[in-house]
DONU-35542 format. One record per residue (C-alpha): z negated, x, y negated; residue in one letter. Coordinates in pm, whole numbers, plus 50000, padded with zeros to 5 digits. Layout:
<rs>
ZXYa/...
</rs>
This chain:
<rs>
486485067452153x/489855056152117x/491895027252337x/495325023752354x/498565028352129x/501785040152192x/501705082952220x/505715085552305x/509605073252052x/509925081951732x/508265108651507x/506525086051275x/508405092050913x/506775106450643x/505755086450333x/508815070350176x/511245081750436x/513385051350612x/511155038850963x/512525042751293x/515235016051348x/513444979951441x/509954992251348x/507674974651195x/503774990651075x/500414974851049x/498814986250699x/495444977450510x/496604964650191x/494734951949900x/496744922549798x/494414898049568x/495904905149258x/496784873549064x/495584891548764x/498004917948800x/501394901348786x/501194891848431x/500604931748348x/503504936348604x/505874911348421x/505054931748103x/506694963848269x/509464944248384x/512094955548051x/510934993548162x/511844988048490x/514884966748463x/516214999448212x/515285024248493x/517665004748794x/514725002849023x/514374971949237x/511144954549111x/508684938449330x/508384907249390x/504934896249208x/504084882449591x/504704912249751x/502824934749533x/500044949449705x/497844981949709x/498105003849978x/494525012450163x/495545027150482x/498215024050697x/499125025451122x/501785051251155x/503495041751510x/505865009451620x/503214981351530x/505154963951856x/503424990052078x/500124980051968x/498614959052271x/497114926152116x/493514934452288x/494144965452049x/494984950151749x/491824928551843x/489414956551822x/491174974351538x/490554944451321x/486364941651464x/486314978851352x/488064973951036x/485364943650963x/482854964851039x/483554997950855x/484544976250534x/481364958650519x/479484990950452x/481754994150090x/480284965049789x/482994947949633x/483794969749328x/485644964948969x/489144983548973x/491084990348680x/494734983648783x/496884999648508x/498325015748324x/502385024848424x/503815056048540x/507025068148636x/507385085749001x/510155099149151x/510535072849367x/509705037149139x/507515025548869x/503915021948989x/500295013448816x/497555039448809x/494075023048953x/490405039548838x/487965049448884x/488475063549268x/484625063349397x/484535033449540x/488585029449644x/488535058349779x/485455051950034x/487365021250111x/490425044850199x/488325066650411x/486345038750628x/489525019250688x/491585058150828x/488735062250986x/488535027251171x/491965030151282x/492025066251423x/488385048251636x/490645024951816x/494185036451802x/495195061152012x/496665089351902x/495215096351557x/497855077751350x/495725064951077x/496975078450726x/495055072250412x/497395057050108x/499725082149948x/498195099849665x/495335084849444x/495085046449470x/498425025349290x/500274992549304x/503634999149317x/506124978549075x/509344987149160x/511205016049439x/514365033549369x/516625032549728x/516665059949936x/520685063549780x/520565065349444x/518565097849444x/516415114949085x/516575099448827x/517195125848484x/515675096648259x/512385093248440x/510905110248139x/512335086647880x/511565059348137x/507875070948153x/507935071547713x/509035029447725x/506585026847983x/503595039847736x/504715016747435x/503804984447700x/500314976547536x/497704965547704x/499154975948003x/496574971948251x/493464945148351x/490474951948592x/490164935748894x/487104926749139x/487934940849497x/486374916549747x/488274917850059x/491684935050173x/493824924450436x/495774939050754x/499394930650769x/502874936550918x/504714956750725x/508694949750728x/510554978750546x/514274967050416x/517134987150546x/517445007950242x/513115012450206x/513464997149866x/511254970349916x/508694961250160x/507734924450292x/504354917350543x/503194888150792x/499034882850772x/497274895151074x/493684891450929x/491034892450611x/488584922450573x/485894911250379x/484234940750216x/480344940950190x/478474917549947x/
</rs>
């Protein structure tokens, strides 16, 4: 049964679009990725062509699941049994190998692939699934699309970009392009989204081991 979280304000935005003025959003992110940034640093000529802003190598992060109202209306006896839940639904996945790589081009920045799903995927599901137990009001949303790490996001301004194509070609010639990973924990954070959603900073609110 659910427990408390704000059901009133602001339709929560859809994926991409700016947040409500002064919001802030808890997420599940997967953010132990030291082995990434040297694949992401690889990209960086692509991206740097493409006029995206790149991400900071320590704000790049995978996104599991995420809290879609104010995270300020979320009482802290709340957040306390969101993150029990979350500990408890993660245990059930192992920690898993994850391919993280290679590059595409999206509409909206340059972001790398992850494979296989079957295990990132579960993760997705137990941790939607966890929120929408103890937030009221069924605001937990699985990651956009299949799982990705995100290296750069074009501001909501600038609008389509005609080269994406050629952008996605330079992208391919980046060899090896991608590393796997082990998945052994992920982490619920803060979310702050800049004022123009181009990039996207977080404050720690706990570790969620996954299972051995």
């Amino acid at each position: 049964m659910n427990t408390s979280a704000p059901t009133s304000g602001p339709k929560p935005p859809s994926s991409g679009q700016r947040w409500p003025q002064g919001w802030t959003k808890l997420h599940v992110y997967l953010t132990d990725l030291d082995e990434v940034k040297a694949v992401a640093e690889s990209y960086r000529p692509v991206i740097d062509v493409a006029a995206d802003e790149p991400v900071p190598h320590e704000w790049l992060h995978a996104t599991i699941a995420s809290v879609e109202c104010d995270a300020a209306g979320i009482a802290d006896d709340v957040r306390d049994k969101l993150v029990d839940r979350l500990r408890e639904h993660a245990a059930r996945i192992p920690a898993f190998k994850l391919t993280v790589g290679p590059a595409l081009a999206a509409t909206g920045g340059v972001l790398l692939d992850t494979f296989p799903g079957t295990h990132f995927d579960a993760l997705v599901a137990t941790c939607v699934d966890a929120v929408n137990a103890v937030v009221e009001g069924g605001v937990g949303r699985p990651c956009g699309g299949p799982g990705h790490v995100s290296l750069s996001y074009r501001a909501d301004s600038i609008g389509p970009d005609p080269r994406r194509g050629a952008i996605q070609n330079g992208l391919r010639d980046v060899r090896p392009g991608r590393t796997e990973i082990t998945v052994a924990g992920v982490d619920l954070v803060r979310v702050i989204q800049s004022e123009d959603a181009s990039s996207y900073t977080w404050e720690h609110v706990a570790r969620i081991p996954l299972g051995a």
